[in-house]
Every structure is written in structure tokens, then in C-alpha cells.
N, CA, C and O atoms as a DFTB+ gen file, in Angstrom:
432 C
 N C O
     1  1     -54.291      92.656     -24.478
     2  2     -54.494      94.054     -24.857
     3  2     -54.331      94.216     -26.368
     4  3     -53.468      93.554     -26.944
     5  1     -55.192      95.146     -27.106
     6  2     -55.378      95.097     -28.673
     7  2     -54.624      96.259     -28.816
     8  3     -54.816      97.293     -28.176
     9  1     -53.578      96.043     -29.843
    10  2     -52.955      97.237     -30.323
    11  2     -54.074      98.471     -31.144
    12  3     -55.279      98.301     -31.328
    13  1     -53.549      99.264     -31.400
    14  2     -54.653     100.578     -32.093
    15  2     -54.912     100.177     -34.106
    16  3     -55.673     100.684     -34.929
    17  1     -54.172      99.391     -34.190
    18  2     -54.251      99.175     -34.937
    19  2     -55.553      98.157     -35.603
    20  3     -56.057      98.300     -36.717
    21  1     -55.848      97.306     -34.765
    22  2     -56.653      96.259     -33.998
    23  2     -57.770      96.912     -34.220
    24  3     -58.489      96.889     -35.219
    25  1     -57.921      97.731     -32.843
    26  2     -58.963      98.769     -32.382
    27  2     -59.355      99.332     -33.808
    28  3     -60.300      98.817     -34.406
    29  1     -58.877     100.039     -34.180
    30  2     -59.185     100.727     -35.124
    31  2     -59.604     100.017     -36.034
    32  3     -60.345     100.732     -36.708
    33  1     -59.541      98.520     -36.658
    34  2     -59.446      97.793     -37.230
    35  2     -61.217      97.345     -37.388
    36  3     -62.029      97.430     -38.309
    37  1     -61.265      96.906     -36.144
    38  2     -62.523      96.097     -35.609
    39  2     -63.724      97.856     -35.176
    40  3     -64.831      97.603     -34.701
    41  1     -63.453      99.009     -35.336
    42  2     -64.170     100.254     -35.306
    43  2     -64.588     100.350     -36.476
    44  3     -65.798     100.495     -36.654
    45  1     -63.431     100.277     -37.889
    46  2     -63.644     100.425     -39.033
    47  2     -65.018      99.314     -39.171
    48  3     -66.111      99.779     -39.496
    49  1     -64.836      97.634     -38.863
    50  2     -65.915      96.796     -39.284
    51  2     -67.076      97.621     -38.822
    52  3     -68.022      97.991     -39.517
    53  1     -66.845      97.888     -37.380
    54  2     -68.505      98.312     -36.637
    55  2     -69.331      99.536     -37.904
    56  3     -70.547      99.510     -38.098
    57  1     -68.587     100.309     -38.476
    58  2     -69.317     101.205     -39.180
    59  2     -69.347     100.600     -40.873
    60  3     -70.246     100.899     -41.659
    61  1     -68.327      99.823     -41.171
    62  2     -68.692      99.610     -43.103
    63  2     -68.895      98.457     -43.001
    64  3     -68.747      97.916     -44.097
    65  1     -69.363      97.281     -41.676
    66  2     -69.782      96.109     -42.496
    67  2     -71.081      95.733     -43.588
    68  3     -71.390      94.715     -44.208
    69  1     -71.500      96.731     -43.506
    70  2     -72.486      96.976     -44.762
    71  2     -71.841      97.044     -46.207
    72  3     -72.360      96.630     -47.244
    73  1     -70.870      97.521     -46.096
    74  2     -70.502      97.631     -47.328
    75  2     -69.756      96.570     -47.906
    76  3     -68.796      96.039     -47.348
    77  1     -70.264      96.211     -49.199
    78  2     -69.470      94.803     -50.049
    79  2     -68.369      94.504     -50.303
    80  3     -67.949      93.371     -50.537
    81  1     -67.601      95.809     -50.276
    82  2     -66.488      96.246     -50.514
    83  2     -65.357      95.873     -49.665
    84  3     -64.268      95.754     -50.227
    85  1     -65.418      95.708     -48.642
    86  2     -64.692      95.692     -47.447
    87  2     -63.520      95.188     -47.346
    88  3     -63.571      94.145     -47.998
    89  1     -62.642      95.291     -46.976
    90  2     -61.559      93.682     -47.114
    91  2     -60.489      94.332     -46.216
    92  3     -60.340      95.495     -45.841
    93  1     -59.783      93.186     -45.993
    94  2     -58.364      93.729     -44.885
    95  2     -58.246      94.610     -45.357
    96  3     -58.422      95.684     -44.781
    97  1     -57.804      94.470     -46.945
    98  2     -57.325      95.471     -48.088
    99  2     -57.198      96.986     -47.875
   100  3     -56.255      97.777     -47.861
   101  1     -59.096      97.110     -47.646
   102  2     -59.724      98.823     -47.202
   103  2     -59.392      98.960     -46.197
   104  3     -59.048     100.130     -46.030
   105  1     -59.281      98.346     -45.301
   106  2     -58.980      98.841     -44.072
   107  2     -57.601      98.649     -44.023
   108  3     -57.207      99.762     -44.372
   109  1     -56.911      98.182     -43.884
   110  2     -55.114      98.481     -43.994
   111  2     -54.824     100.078     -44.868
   112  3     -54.099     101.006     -44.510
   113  1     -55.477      99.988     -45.808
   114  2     -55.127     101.532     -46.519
   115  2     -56.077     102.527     -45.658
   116  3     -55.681     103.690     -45.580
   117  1     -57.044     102.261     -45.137
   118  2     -57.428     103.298     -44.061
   119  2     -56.877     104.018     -43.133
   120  3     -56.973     105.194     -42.783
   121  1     -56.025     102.718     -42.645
   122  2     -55.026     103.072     -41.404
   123  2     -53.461     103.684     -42.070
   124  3     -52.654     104.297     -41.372
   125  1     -53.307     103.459     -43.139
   126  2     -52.433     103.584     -43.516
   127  2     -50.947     102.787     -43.063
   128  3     -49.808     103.211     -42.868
   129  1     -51.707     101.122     -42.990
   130  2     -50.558     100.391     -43.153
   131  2     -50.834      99.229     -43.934
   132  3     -51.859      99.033     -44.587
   133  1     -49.733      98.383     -43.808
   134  2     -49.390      97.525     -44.917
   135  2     -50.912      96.153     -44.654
   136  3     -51.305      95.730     -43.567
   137  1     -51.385      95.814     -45.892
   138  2     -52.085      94.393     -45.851
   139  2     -51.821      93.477     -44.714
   140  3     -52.541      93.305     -43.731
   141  1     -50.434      92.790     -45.051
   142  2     -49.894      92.178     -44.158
   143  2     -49.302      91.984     -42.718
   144  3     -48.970      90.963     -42.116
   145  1     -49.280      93.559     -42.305
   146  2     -49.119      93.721     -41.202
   147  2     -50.215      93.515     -40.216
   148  3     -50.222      92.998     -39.098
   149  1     -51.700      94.397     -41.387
   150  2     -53.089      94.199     -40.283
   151  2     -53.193      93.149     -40.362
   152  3     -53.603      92.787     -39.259
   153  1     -53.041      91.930     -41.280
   154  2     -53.559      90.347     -41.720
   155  2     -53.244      89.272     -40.171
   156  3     -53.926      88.462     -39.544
   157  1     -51.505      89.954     -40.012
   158  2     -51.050      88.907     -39.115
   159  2     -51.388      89.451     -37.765
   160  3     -51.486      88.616     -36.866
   161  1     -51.579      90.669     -37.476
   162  2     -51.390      91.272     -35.899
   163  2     -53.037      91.391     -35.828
   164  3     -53.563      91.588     -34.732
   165  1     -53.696      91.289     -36.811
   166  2     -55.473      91.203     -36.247
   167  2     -55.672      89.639     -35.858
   168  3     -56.630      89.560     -35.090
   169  1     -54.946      88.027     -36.190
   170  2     -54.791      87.497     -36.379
   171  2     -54.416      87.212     -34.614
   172  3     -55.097      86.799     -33.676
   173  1     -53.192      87.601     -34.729
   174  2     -52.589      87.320     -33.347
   175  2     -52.717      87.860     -32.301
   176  3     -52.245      87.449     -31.241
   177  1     -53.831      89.548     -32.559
   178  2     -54.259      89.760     -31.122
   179  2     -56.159      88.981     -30.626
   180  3     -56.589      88.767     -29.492
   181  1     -56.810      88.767     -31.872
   182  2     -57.839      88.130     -31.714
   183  2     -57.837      86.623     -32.149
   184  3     -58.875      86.111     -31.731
   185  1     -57.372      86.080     -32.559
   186  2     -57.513      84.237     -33.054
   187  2     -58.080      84.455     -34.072
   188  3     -57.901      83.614     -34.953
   189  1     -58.865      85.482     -34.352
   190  2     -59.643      85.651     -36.045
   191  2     -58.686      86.382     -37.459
   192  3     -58.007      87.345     -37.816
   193  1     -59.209      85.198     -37.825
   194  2     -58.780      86.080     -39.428
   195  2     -59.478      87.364     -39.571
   196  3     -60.596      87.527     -39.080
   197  1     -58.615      88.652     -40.485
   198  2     -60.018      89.314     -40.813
   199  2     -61.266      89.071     -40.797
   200  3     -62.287      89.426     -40.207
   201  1     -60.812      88.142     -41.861
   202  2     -62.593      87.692     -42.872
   203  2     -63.322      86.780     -42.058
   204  3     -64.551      86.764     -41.985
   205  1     -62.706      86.174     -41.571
   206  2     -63.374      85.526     -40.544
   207  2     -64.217      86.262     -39.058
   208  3     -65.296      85.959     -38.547
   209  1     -63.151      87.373     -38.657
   210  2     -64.003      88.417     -37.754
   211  2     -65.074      88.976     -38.297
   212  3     -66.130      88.960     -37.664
   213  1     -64.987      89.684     -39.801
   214  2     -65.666      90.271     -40.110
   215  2     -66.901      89.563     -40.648
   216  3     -67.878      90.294     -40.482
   217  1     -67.236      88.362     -41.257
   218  2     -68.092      87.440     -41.031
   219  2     -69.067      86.751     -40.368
   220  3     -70.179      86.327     -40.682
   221  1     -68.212      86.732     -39.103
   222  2     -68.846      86.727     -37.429
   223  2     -69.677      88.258     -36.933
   224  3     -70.673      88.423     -36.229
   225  1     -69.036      88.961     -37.438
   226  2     -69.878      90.585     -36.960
   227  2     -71.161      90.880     -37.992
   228  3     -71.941      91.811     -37.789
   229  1     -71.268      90.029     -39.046
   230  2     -72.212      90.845     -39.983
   231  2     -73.117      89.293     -39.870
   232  3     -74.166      89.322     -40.513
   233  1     -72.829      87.973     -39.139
   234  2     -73.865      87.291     -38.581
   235  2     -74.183      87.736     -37.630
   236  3     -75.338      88.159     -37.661
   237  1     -73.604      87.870     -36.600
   238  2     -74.569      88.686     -35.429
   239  2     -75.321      89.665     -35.630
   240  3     -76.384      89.563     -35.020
   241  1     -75.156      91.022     -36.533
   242  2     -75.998      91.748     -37.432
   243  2     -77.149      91.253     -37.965
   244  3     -78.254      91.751     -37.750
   245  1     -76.920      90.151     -38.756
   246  2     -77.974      89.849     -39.459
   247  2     -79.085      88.718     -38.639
   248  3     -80.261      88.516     -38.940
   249  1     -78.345      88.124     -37.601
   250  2     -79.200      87.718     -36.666
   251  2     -80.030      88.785     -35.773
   252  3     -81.247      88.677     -35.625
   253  1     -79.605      89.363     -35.451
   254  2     -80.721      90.910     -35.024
   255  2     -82.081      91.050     -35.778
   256  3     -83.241      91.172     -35.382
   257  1     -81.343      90.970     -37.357
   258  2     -82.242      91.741     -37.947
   259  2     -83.035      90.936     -38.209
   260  3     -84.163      91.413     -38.336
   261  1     -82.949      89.708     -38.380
   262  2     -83.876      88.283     -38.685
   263  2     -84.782      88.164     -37.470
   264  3     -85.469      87.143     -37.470
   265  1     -84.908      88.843     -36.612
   266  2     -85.438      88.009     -35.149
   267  2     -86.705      89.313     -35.921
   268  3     -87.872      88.924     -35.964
   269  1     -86.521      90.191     -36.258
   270  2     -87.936      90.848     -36.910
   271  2     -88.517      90.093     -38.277
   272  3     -87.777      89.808     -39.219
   273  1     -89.998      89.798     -38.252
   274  2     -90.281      88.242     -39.598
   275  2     -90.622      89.391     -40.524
   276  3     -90.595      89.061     -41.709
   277  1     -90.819      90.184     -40.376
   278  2     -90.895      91.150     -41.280
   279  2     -90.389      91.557     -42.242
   280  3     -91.091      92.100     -43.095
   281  1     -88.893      91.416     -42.432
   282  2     -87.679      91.450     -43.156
   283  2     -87.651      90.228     -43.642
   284  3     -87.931      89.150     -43.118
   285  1     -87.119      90.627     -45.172
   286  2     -86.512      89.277     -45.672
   287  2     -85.276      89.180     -45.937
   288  3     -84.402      90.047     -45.911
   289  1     -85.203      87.627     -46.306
   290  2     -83.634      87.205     -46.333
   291  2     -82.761      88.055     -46.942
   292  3     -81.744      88.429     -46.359
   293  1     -82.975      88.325     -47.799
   294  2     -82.319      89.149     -49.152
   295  2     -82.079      90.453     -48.759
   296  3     -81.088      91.144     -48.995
   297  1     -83.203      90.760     -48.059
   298  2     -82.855      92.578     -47.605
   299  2     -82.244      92.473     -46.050
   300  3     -82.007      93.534     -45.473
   301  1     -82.008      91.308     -45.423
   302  2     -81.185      91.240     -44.445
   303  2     -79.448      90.706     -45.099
   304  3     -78.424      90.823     -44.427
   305  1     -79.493      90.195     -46.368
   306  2     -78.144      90.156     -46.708
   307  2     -77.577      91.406     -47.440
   308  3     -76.374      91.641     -47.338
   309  1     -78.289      92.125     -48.088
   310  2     -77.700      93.206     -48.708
   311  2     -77.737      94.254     -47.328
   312  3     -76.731      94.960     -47.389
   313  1     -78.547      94.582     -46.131
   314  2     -78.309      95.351     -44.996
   315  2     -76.529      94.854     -44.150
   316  3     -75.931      95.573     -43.349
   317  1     -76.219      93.954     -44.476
   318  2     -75.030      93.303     -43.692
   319  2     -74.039      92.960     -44.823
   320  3     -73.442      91.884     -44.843
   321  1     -73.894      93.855     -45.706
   322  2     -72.817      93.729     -47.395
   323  2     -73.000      92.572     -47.610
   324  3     -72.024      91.835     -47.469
   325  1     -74.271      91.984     -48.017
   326  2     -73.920      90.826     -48.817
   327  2     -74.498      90.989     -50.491
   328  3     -75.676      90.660     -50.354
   329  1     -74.363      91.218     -51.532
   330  2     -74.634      91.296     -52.547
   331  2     -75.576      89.953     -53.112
   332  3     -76.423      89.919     -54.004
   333  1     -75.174      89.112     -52.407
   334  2     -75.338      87.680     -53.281
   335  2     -76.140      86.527     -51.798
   336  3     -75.701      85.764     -50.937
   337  1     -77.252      86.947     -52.164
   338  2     -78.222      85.965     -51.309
   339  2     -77.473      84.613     -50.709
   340  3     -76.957      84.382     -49.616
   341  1     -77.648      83.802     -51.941
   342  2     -77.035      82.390     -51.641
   343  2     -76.051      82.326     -50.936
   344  3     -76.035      81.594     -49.947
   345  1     -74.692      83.319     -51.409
   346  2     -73.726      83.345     -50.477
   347  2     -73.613      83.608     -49.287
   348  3     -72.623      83.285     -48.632
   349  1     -74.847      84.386     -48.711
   350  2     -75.165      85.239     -47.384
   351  2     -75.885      83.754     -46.800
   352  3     -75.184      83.215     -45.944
   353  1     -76.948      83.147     -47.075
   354  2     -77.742      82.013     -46.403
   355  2     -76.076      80.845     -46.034
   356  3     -75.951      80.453     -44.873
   357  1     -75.072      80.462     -46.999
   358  2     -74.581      79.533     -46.910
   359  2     -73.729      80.257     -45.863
   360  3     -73.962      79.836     -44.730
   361  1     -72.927      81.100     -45.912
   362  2     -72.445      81.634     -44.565
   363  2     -73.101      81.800     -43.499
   364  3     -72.293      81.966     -42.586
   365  1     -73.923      81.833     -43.212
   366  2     -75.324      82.487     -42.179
   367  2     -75.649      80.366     -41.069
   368  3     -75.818      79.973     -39.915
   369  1     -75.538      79.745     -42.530
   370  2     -75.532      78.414     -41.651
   371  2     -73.992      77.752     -41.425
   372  3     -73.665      76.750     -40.789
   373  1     -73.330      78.530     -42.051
   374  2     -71.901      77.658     -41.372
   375  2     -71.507      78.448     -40.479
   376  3     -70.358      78.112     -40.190
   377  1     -71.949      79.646     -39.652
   378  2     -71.463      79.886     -38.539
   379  2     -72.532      79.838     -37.457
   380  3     -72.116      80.082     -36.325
   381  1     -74.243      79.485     -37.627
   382  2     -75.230      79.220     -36.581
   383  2     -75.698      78.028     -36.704
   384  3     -76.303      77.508     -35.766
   385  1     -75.439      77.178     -38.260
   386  2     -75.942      75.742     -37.927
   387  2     -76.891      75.720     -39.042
   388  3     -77.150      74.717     -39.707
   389  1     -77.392      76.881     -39.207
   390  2     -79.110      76.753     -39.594
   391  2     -78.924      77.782     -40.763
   392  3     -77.902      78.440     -40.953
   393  1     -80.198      77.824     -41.602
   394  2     -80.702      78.739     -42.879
   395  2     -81.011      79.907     -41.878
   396  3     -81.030      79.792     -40.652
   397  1     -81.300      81.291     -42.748
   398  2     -81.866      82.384     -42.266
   399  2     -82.986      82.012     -41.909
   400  3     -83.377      82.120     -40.747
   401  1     -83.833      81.398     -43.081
   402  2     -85.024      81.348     -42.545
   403  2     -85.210      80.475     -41.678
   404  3     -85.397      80.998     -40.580
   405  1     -85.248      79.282     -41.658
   406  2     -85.150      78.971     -40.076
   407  2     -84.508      79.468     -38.898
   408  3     -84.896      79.190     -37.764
   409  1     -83.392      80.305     -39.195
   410  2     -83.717      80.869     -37.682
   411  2     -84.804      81.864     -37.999
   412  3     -85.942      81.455     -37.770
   413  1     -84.741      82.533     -38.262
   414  2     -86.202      83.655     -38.299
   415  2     -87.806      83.000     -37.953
   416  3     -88.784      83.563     -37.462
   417  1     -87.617      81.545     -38.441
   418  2     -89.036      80.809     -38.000
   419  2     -88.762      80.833     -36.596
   420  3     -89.383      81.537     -35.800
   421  1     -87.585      79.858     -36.226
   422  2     -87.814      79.948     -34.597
   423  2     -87.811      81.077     -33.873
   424  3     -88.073      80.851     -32.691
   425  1     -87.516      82.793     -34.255
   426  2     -87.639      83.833     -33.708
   427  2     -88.936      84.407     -33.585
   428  3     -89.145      85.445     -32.958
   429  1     -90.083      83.539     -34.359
   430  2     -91.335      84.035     -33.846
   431  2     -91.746      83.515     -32.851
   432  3     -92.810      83.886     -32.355
């Protein structure tokens, strides 16, 4: 069972993972508690780090948005807060294996 803190935690990702900004950081002052408190108890009620949850949620995002060939890489990393292309493709294959664009080839 996820404390509210949690909840609230992983609600906050569902609506600003777009934004670049993001970090335990914003969201601990959202809730109005300490860094360290959300760091370890998001930690120990899911197995994920923040950044690591929140990483995992804005690949599944951006895998959505890739399965349309229409979109490109770049406007599928800045749609999922990524500012910085390269950094978005190299994350994008260390958690599916693969480049954007190859998965997007095999989604046609």
C-alpha cells in the first residue's frame, strides 16, 4: 500500500512530466515535505528512485508518441521534458534497448 505521499508523488509525475524542470526537489516542496523524506519513502514503497520512476513514465510517454512516424525524435523529447535530444535518445535506449528511431521504424 502507497502512502499519500507516494500517491501524490507519482499524480504530480502524471501531470508535469513534460516539464524539464521536475525533480524530487519540485515535488517534495509541492507536498510540502522534506527532499529526503520523498527520496527514501518513494524509494521504499516502489523499488524506484524518483528519477528513475520518473524516467520510466516519460519512456512509456514517449513510446506512445513514437508509434505515430509522423512525429519526430526531437519533438517527442521536448513533448516528454526533454530539452536535450541526445540525452532523450541515450535514455530512450537504456531503458528499451533500442534508438527512438528504431523503435518508431519497427512501429510502422
Amino acid at each position: 500500500d502507497k502512502s499519500r505521499y507516494v500517491l501524490e508523488a507519482m499524480d504530480y509525475i502524471s501531470k508535469h512530466y513534460n516539464e524539464p524542470d521536475i525533480s524530487v526537489g519540485t515535488v517534495a516542496e509541492s507536498l510540502n515535505i522534506s527532499e529526503g523524506y520523498l527520496s527514501h519513502t518513494f524509494k521504499k514503497e516502489t523499488d524506484y528512485t524518483f528519477t528513475s520512476y520518473l524516467t520510466l513514465y516519460r519512456m512509456k510517454k514517449a513510446m506512445t508518441l513514437l508509434k505515430d512516424c509522423r512525429v519526430k525524435v526531437y519533438e517527442v523529447a521536448e513533448q516528454v521534458g526533454y530539452s536535450d535530444t541526445a540525452y532523450f535518445s541515450a535514455q530512450f535506449k537504456k531503458v528499451t534497448g533500442i534508438s527512438p528511431s528504431e523503435y518508431q521504424d519497427r512501429s510502422r
